[in-house]
C-alpha positions, 0 to 999 in steps of 0.5 A: 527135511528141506534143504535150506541153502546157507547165504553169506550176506555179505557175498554180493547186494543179491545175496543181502536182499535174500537174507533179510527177505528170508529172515523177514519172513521167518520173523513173521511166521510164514513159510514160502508158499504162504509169503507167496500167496500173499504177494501173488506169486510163487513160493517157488519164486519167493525160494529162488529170490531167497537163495540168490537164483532170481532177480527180484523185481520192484513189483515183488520188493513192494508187496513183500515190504507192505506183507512183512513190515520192512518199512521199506527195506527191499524196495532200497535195497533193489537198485543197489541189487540191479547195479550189482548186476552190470558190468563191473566196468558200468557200475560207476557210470550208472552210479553217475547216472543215479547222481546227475542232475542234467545228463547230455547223451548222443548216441549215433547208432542205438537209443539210449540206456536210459530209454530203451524198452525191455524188447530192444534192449534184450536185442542188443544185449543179446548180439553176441551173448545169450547168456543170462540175458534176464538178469542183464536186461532187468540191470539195464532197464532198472537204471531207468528208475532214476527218471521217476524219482521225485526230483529226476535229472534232466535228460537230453538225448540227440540221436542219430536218424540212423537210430529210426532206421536201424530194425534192432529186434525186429519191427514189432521191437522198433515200433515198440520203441519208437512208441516209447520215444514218443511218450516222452514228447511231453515230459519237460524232464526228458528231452529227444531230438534226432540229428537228421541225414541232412545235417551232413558232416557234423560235431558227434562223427567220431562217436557216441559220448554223455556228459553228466552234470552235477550240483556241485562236482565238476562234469563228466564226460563218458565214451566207450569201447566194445569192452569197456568205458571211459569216463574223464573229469578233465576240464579242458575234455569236458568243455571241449565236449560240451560245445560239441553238444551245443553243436549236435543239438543245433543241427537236430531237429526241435523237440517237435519236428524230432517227435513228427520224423519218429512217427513217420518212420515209425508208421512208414517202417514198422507200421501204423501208429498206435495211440501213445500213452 
């Protein structure tokens, strides 16, 4: 007889999404394999996810919840499962991040959480730690997920041009990318400019920062370390960042020039264009 490892639901968010997979499958009739079949994947796969060994996915949450009736359920549980996958010290930020209506980023040397693709964001979170490098990176690009809710916050995000130029991953990764950056020229709710070299001595040189604005609740400003973040809802910090946001965004470029310097750098580093979707 099959092993058939015993989860305790109330050991993590992973471990509750494989209880109620399992017991929805149970309830329905069908063993792994069967479950597998009609969601297009594995039973292997479905006995991984089951046990708390693999990450599910949004792809797999929504076929399982059309196969098994569950009105839904997986696909909810799945950011609450990805969010238990950050760094304990993250979890309020992307918490934050899942509750702003407006959020003001500037990164000077990378892009973005919130706009990273998979190949770049592997490269970053791989630089001093291989391990479990699958599961890290789905974490961070699931916060991606906030962009396409039905009524997402709006995102602004002034990077440094240093950011074009700085190969993370590989050109193949930059042009991938920067392709993404590019994709967004067109969405009124998601917003990048980049602070050219010409701008000189300006209001972001001493670090990266967001500021998270809310319906209701006072706004948050957050910086971080090589270890950890700090988030503070101080008034007088949060005006005081505000204006050097105001600052950072009249020394960027517009929205325009911003996407014409992306696609030069990225045609003259990282090779030719390819048509943006």
């Amino acid at each position: 007889m099959t092993h058939i490892n015993v989860l305790d639901p109330s050991a993590s968010p992973l471990d509750y999404y494989g209880y109620e997979l399992r017991r929805y499958r149970e309830a329905a009739g069908l063993t792994q394999k069967q479950l597998g079949g009609i969601i297009f994947c594995t039973g292997s796969l479905v006995g991984q996810i089951e046990t708390a060994r693999k990450l599910p996915t949004a792809e797999f949450s929504e076929r399982a919840d059309v196969a098994l009736g569950t009105d839904g359920l997986l696909s909810r549980l799945l950011d609450l499962v990805l969010r238990s996958q950050l760094p304990a010290w993250f979890r309020q930020i992307a918490e934050l991040e899942a509750r702003a209506t407006e959020i003001y980023a500037f990164q000077a040397q990378l892009v973005h959480g919130l706009l990273q693709t998979e190949a770049y964001a592997r490269a970053v979170l791989g630089v001093m730690d291989q391990t479990d490098l699958d599961r890290r990176a789905a974490a961070r690009l699931a916060r991606q997920r906030i962009l396409d809710k039905e009524e997402p916050p709006v995102l602004w995000a002034v990077f440094g041009e240093g950011v074009l130029h700085q190969e993370v991953g590989g050109p193949e990764a930059m042009r991938g990318q920067l392709l993404n950056l590019l994709s967004y020229l067109d969405n009124p709710r998601v917003n990048v400019q980049v602070l050219p070299f010409t701008a000189g001595a300006h209001a972001g040189l001493m670090g990266s920062f967001d500021i998270f604005r809310f319906e209701s609740d006072p706004a948050i400003v957050y910086s971080e370390d090589y270890e950890t973040g700090h988030p503070t809802a101080n008034p007088v910090e949060a005006r005081a960042r505000l204006l050097r946001y105001d600052h950072l965004q009249a020394a960027a470029l517009s929205l325009q020039d911003s996407a014409e310097l992306i696609r030069q750098v990225m045609e003259e580093r990282y090779g030719e264009q390819r048509a943006v979707a």
